[in-house]
N, C-alpha and C positions, 0 to 999 in steps of 0.2 A: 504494500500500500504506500503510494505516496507521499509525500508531506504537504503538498497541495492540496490532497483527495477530498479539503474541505470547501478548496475555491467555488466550487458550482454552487453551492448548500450558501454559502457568505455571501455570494451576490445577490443571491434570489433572494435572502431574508432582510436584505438592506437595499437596494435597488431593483427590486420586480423581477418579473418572469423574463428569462432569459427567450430572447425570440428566435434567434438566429444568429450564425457567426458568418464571416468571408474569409479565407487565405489569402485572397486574393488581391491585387492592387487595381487599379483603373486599368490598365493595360492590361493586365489579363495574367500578367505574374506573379507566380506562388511567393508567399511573405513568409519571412522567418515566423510568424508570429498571425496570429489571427484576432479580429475585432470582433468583439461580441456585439450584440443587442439586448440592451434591456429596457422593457417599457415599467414606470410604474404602475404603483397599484391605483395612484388617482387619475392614471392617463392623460396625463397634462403633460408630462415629461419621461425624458428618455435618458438613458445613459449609454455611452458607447464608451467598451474599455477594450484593453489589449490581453491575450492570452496568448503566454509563450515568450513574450518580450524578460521575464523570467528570466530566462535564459540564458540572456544576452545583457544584464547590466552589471558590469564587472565593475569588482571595487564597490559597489554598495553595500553598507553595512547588512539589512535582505536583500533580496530578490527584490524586485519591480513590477507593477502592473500601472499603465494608465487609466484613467477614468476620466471621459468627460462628461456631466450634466445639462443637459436646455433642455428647453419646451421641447413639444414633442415636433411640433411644423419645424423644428432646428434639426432637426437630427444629420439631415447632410452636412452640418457646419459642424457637429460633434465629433462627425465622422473625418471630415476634413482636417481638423484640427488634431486631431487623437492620430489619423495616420501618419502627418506631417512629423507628428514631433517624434512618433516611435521611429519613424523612418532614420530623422537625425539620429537616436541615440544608438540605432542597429547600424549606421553606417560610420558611426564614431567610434562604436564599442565602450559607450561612456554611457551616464546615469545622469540621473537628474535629486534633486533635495529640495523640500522646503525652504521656499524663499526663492528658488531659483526663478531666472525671467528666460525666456525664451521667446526671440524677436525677430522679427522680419524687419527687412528694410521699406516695404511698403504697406498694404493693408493685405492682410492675409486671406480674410473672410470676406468674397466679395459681398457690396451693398452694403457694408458696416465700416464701423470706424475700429476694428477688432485687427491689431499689426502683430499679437504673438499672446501669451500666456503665463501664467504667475503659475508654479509648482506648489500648492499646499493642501494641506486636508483637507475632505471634504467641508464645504460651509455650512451644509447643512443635513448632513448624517450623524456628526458626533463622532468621537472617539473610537468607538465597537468598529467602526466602517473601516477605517484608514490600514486595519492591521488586523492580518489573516492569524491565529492562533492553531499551532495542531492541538493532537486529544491531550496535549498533556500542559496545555496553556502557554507554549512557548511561542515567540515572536517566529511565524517562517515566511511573511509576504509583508509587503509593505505597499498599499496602493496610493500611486500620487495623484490627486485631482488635477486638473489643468482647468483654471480660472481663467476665460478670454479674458483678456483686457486690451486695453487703448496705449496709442504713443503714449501720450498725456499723464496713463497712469503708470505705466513704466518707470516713463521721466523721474515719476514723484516716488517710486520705491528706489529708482538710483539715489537721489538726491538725497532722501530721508527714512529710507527704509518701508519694509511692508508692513508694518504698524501702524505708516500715515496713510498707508492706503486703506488697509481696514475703518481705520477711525473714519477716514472720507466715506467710505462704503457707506457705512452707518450712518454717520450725518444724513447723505444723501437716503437712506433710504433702499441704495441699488438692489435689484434684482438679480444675482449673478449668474440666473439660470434663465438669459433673456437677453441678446447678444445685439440686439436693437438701441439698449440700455443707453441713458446719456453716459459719458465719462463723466466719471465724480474728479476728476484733476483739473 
């Protein structure tokens, strides 16, 4: 058995019913790593994460999996966004941590102001989510959300850290499962 053997069981009890996966990329080429689908239980939103990117992130204290959350009319940009960055990290052979920024030089997400993404916990799963346990409670996954964000708020986690982003979050109000969202920077 295993040490994973609880991944399927973890996602479905904190992110919904697993709908469907792909190997595959736009092209039509097999990926180290496959995206899952998962729709919630209130069908408003969706998540798209990575299985298998595990793998491939060396040097991480665990193992890796991505996750991204939006509405559920989002899901191509969940999708877009989750294979973009596992792609870098499978062709870097590198990991990603809380806090980390991950940026494009223009707008990533067409029709949005969305140029790259904030690595951190889920914002609104909680703790239980972020980190796979096997049977005997030890840490063996560690899943990283990918937060869309803006130039704008980038800028504001280079300059001042991702505490001032939060704190703007909140000010504002933002929705970070809604890729439409004003920038809070």
């Amino acid at each position: 058995m295993s040490r994973f053997s609880g991944f399927p069981a973890h996602v479905e009890t904190h992110v919904g019913r697993v709908r469907g996966a792909d190997g595959r990329d736009a092209n039509g080429r097999e990926r180290n790593y496959h995206l899952v689908y998962c729709d919630h239980p209130d069908g408003a939103h969706v998540s798209v994460l990575t299985s298998g990117l595990r793998d491939r992130t060396a040097g991480a204290p665990l193992p890796q999996e991505l996750v991204c959350t939006l509405r559920a009319e989002q899901e191509r940009y969940a999708r877009h966004l989750t294979a973009v960055v596992a792609e870098l990290l499978t062709e870097s052979n590198s990991r990603v941590g809380y806090g980390a920024l991950i940026m494009n030089d223009r707008i990533l997400l067409p029709d949005t102001e969305i140029c790259g993404a904030l690595a951190a916990p889920h914002p609104y799963l909680g703790d239980a989510f972020d980190v796979l346990l096997d049977g005997s409670g030890r840490p063996v996954l560690q899943l990283i959300t990918l937060i869309p964000i803006t130039r704008g708020e980038a800028q504001l986690v280079a300059r001042y850290g991702r505490d001032a982003l939060y704190d703007a979050w909140e000010q504002e109000s933002s929705n970070l499962l809604d890729i439409h969202r004003p920038s809070a920077a």
